[in-house]
KOLDRENVEX-727003 format. One record per atom (N, C-alpha, C): residue in one letter; atom name; x, y, z; residue number from 1. Coordinates in pm, 1 decimal. Example, Ala and Ser with C-alpha at 12.3 -4.5 7.8 and 13.67 -1.06 7.14 Angstrom:
ATOM,residu,atome,X,Y,Z,num
ATOM,a,N,1319.0,-569.0,780.0,1
ATOM,a,CA,1230.0,-450.0,780.0,1
ATOM,a,C,1320.0,-330.0,780.0,1
ATOM,s,N,1285.0,-225.0,708.0,2
ATOM,s,CA,1367.0,-106.0,714.0,2
ATOM,s,C,1290.0,3.0,787.0,2
***
This chain:
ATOM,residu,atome,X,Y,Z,num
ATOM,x,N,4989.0,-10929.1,1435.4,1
ATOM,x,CA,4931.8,-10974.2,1560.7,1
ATOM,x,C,4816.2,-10881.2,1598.4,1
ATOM,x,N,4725.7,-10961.0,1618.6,2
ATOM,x,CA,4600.2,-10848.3,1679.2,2
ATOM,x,C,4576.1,-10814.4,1850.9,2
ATOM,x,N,4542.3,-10708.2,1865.8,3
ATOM,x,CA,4465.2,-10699.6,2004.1,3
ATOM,x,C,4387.8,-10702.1,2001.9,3
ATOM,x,N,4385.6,-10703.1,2123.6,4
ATOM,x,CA,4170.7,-10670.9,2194.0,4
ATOM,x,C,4107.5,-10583.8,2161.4,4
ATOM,x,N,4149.5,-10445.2,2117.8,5
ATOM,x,CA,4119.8,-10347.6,2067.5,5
ATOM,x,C,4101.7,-10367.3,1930.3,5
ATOM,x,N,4204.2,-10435.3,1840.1,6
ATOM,x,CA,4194.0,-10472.4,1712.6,6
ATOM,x,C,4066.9,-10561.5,1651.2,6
ATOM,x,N,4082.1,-10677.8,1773.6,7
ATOM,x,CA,3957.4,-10741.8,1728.9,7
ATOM,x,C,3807.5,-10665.9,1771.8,7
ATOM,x,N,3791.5,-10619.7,1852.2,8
ATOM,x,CA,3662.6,-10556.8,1903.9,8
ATOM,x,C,3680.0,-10452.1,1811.0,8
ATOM,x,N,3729.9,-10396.0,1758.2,9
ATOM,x,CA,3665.6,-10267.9,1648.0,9
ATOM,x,C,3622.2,-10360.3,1501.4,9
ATOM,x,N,3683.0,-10456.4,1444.0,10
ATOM,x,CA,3654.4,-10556.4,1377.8,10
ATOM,x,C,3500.8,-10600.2,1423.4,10
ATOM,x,N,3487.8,-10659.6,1483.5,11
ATOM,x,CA,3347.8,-10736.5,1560.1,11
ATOM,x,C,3237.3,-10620.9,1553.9,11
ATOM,x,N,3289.5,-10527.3,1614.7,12
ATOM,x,CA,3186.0,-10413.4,1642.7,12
ATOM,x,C,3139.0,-10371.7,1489.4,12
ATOM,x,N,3234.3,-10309.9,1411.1,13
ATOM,x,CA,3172.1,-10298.3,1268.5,13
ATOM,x,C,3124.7,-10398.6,1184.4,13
ATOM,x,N,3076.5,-10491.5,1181.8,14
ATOM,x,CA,3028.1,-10628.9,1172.4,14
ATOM,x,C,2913.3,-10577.8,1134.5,14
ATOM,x,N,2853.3,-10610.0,1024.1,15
ATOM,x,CA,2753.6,-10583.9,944.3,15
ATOM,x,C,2623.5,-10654.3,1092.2,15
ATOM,x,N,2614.9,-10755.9,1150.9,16
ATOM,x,CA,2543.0,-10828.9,1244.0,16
ATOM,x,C,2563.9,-10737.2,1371.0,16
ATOM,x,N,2664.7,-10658.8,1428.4,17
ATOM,x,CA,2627.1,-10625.5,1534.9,17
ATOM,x,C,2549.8,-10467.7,1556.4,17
ATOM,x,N,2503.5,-10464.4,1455.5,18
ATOM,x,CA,2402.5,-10298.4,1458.2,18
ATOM,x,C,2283.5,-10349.9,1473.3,18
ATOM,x,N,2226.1,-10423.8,1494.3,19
ATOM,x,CA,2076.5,-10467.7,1552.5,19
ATOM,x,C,2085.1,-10477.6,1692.6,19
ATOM,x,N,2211.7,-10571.9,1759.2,20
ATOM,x,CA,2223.6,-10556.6,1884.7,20
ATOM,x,C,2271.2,-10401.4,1940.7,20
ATOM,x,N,2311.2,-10365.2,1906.8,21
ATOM,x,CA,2368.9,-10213.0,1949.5,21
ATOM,x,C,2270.1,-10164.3,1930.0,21
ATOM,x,N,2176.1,-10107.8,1818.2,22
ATOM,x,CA,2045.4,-10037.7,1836.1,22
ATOM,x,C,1906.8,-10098.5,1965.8,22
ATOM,x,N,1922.2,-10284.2,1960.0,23
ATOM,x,CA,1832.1,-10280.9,2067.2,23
ATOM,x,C,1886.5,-10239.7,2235.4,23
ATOM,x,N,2023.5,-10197.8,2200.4,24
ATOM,x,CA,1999.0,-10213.1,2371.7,24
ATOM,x,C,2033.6,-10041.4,2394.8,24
ATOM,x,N,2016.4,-9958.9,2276.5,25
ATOM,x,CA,2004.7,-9798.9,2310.2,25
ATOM,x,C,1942.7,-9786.1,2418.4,25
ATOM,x,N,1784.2,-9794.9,2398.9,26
ATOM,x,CA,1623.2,-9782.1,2476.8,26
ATOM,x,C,1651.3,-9820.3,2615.5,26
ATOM,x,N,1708.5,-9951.7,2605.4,27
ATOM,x,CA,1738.9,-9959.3,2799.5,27
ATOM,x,C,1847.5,-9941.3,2831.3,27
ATOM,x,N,1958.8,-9844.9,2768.4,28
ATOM,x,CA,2087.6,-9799.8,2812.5,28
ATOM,x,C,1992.0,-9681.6,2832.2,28
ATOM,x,N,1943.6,-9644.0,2764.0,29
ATOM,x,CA,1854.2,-9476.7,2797.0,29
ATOM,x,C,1743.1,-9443.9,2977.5,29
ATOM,x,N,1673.4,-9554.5,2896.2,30
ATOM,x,CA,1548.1,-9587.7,3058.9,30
ATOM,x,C,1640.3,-9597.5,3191.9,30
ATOM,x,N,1766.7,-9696.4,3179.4,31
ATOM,x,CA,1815.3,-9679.5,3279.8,31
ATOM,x,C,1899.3,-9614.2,3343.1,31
ATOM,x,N,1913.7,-9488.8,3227.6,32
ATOM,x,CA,1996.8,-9318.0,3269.7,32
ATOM,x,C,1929.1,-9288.6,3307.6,32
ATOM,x,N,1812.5,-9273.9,3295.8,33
ATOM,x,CA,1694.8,-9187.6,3322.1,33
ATOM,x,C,1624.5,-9233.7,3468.8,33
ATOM,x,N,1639.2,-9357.0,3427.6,34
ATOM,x,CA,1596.4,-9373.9,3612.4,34
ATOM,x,C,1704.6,-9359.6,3713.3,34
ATOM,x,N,1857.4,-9350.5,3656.4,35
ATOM,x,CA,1929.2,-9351.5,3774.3,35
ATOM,x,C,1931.6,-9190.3,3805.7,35
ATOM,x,N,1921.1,-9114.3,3720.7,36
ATOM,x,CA,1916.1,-8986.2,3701.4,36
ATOM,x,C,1789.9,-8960.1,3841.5,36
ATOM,x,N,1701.1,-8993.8,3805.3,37
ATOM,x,CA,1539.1,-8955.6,3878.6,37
ATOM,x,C,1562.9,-9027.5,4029.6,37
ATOM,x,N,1607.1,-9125.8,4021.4,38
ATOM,x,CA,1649.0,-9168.1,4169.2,38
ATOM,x,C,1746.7,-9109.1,4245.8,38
ATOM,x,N,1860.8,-9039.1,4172.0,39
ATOM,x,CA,1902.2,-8947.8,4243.7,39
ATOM,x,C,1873.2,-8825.6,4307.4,39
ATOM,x,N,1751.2,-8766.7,4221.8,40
ATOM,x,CA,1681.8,-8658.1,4272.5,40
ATOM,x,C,1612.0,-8700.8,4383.4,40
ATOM,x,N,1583.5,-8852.7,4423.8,41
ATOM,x,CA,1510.1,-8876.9,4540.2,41
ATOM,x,C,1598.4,-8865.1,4638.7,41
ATOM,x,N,1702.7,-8863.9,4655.5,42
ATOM,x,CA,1822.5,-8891.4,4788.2,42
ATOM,x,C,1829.9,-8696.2,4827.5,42
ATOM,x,N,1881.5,-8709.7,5010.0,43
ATOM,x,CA,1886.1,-8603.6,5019.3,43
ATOM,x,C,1995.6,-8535.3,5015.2,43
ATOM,x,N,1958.3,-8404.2,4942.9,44
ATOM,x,CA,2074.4,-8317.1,4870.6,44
ATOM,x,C,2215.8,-8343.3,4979.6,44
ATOM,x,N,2205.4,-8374.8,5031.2,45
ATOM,x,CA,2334.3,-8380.1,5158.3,45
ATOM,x,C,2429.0,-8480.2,5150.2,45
ATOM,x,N,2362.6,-8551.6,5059.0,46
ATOM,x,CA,2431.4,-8719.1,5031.6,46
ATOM,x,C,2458.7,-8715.2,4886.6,46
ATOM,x,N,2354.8,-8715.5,4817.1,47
ATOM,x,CA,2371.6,-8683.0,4657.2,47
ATOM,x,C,2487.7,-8700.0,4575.3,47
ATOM,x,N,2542.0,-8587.3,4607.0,48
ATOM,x,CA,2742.6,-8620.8,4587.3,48
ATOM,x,C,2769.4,-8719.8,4643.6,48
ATOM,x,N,2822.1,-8766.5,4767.9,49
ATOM,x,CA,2864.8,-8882.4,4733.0,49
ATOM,x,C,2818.5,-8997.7,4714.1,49
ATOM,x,N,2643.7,-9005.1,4692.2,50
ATOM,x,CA,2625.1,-9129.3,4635.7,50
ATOM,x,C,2631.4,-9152.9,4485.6,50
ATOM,x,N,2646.3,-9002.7,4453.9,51
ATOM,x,CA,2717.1,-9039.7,4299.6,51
ATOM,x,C,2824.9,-9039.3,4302.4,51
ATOM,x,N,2929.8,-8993.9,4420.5,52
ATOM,x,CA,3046.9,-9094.2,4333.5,52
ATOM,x,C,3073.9,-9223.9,4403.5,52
ATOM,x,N,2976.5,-9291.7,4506.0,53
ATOM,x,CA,2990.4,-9418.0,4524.0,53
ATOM,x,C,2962.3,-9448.6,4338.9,53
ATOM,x,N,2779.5,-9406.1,4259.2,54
ATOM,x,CA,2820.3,-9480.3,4133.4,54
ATOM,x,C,2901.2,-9487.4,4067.3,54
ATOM,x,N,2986.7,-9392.5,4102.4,55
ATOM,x,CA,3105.3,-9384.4,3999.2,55
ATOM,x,C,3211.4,-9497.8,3979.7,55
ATOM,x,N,3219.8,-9551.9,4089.9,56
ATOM,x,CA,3281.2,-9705.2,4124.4,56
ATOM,x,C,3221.7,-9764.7,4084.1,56
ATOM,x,N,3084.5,-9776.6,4102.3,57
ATOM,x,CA,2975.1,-9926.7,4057.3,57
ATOM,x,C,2990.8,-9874.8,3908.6,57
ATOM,x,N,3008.0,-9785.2,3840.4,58
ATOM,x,CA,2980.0,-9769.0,3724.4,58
ATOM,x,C,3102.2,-9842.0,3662.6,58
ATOM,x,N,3200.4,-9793.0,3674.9,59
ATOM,x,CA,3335.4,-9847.4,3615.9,59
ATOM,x,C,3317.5,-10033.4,3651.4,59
ATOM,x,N,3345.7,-10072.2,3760.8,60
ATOM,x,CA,3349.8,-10221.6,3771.0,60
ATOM,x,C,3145.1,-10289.5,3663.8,60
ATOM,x,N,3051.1,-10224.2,3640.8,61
ATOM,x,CA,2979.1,-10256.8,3553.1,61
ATOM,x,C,3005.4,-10247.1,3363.4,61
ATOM,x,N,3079.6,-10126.9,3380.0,62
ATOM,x,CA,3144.3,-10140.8,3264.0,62
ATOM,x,C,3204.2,-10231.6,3225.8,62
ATOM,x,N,3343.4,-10273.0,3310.5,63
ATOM,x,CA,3409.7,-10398.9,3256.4,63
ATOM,x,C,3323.9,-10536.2,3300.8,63
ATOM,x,N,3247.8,-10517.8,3363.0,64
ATOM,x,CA,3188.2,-10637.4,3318.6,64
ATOM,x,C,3105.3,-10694.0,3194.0,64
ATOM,x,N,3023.8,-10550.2,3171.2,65
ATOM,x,CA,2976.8,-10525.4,3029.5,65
ATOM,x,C,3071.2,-10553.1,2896.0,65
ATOM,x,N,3198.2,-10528.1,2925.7,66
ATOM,x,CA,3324.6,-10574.1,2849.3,66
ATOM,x,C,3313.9,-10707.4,2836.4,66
ATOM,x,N,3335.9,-10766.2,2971.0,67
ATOM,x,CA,3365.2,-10915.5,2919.5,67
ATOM,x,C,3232.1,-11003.4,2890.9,67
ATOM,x,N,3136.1,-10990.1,2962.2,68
ATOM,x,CA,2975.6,-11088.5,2946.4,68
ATOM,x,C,2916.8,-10997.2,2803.9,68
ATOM,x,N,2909.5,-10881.2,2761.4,69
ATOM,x,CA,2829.1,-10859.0,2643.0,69
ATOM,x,C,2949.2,-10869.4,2503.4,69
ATOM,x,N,3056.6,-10817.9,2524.4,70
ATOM,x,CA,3120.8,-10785.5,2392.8,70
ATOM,x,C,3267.8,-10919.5,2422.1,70
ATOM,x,N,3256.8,-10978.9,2507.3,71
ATOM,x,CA,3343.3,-11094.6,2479.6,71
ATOM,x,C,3465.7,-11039.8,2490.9,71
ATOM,x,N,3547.7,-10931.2,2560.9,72
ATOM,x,CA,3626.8,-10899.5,2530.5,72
ATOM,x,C,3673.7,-10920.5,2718.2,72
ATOM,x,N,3755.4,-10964.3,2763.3,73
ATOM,x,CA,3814.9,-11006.8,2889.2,73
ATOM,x,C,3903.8,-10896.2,2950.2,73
ATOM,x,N,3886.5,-10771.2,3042.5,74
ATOM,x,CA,3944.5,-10697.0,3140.2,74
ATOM,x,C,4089.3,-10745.0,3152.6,74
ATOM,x,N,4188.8,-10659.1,3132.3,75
ATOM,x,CA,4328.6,-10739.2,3150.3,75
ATOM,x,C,4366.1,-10646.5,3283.3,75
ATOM,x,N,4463.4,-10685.8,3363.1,76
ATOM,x,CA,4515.5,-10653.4,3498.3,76
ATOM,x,C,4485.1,-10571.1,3544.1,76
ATOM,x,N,4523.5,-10448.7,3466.9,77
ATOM,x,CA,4594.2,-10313.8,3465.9,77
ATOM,x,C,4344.2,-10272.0,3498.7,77
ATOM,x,N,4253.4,-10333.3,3411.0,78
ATOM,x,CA,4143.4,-10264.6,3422.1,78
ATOM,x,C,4093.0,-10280.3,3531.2,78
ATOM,x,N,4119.9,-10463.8,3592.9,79
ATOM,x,CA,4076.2,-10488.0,3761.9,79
ATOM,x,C,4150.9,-10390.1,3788.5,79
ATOM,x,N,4312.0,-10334.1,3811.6,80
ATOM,x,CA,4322.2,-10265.1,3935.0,80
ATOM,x,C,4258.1,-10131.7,3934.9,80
ATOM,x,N,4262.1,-10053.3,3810.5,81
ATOM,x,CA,4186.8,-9950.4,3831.9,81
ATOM,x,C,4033.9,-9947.0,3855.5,81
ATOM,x,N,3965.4,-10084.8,3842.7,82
ATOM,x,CA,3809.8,-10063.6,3881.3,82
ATOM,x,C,3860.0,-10123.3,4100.3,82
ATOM,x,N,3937.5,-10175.8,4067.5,83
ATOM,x,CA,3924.3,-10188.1,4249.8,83
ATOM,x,C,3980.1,-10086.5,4337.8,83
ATOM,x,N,4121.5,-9990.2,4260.4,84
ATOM,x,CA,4054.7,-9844.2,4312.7,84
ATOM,x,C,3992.6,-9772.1,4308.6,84
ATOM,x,N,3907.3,-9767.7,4176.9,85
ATOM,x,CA,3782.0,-9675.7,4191.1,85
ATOM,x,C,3652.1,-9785.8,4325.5,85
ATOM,x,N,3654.6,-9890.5,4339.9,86
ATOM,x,CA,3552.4,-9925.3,4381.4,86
ATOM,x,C,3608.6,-9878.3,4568.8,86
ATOM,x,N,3761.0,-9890.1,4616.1,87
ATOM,x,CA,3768.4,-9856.2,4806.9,87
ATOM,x,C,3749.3,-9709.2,4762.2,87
ATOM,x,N,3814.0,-9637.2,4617.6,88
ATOM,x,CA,3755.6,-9457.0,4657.4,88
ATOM,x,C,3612.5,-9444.3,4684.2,88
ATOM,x,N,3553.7,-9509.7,4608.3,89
ATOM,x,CA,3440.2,-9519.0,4662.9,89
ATOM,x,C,3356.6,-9529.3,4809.1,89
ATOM,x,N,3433.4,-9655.9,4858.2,90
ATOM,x,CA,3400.5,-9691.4,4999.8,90
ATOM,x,C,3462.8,-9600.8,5101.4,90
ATOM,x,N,3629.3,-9536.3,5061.6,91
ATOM,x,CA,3644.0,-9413.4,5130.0,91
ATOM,x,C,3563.1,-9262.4,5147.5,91
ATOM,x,N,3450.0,-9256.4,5065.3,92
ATOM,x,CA,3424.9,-9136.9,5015.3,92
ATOM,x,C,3277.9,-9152.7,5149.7,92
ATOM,x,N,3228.9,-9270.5,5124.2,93
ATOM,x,CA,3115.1,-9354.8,5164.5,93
ATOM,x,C,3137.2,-9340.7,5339.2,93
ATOM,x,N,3235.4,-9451.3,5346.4,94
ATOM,x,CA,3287.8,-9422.7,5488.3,94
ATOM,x,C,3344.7,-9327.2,5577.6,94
ATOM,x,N,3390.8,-9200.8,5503.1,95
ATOM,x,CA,3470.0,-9092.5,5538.3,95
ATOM,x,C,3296.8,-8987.4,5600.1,95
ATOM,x,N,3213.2,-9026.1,5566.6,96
ATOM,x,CA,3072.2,-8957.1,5594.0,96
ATOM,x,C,3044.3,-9008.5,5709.8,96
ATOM,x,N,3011.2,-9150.4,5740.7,97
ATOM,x,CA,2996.7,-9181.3,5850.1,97
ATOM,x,C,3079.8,-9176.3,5964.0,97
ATOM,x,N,3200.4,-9153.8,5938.9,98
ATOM,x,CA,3321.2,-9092.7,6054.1,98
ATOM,x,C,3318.6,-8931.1,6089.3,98
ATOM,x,N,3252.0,-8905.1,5953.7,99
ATOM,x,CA,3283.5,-8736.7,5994.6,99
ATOM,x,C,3163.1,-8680.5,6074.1,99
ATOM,x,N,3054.1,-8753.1,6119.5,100
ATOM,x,CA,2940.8,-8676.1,6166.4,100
ATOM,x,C,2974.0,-8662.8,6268.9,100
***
């Protein structure tokens, strides 16, 4: 019996999927780099936690990247941990605007 894991390491070493994996290095890169540089624009006072608000957006983009690029479908257990990372988030977010 296979898993999801079984089949996606299968798929992934796939003689066909190293063209797609090499084209999308360049804008997995550009767009470190700009989230990187846009953070240096925010003021140092916020900084932290608007990176770890990304830290939520990052995880729930991941599994989406899971299921729309690599076909592979988020099972229970990944929604609940991206929907607590996404209220830690909104606690971290909201806990600023209560504390001033």
């Amino acid at each position: 019996m296979l898993t999801d894991v079984d089949t996606h390491q299968r798929r992934a070493s796939g003689p066909d999927e190293q063209p797609t994996e090499r084209s999308q290095l360049v804008p997995g890169i550009v767009s470190l780099a700009a989230f990187a540089y846009l953070l240096t624009r925010i003021d140092v006072a916020f900084a932290g936690r608007a990176y770890a608000a990304y830290g939520g957006v990052y995880i729930v983009a991941s599994l989406a990247w899971l299921w729309l690029a690599e076909g592979l479908r988020p099972n229970n257990w990944d929604l609940a941990g991206a929907g607590l990372a996404m209220i830690g988030a909104l606690v971290i977010l909201a806990g600023a605007q209560f504390s001033r």
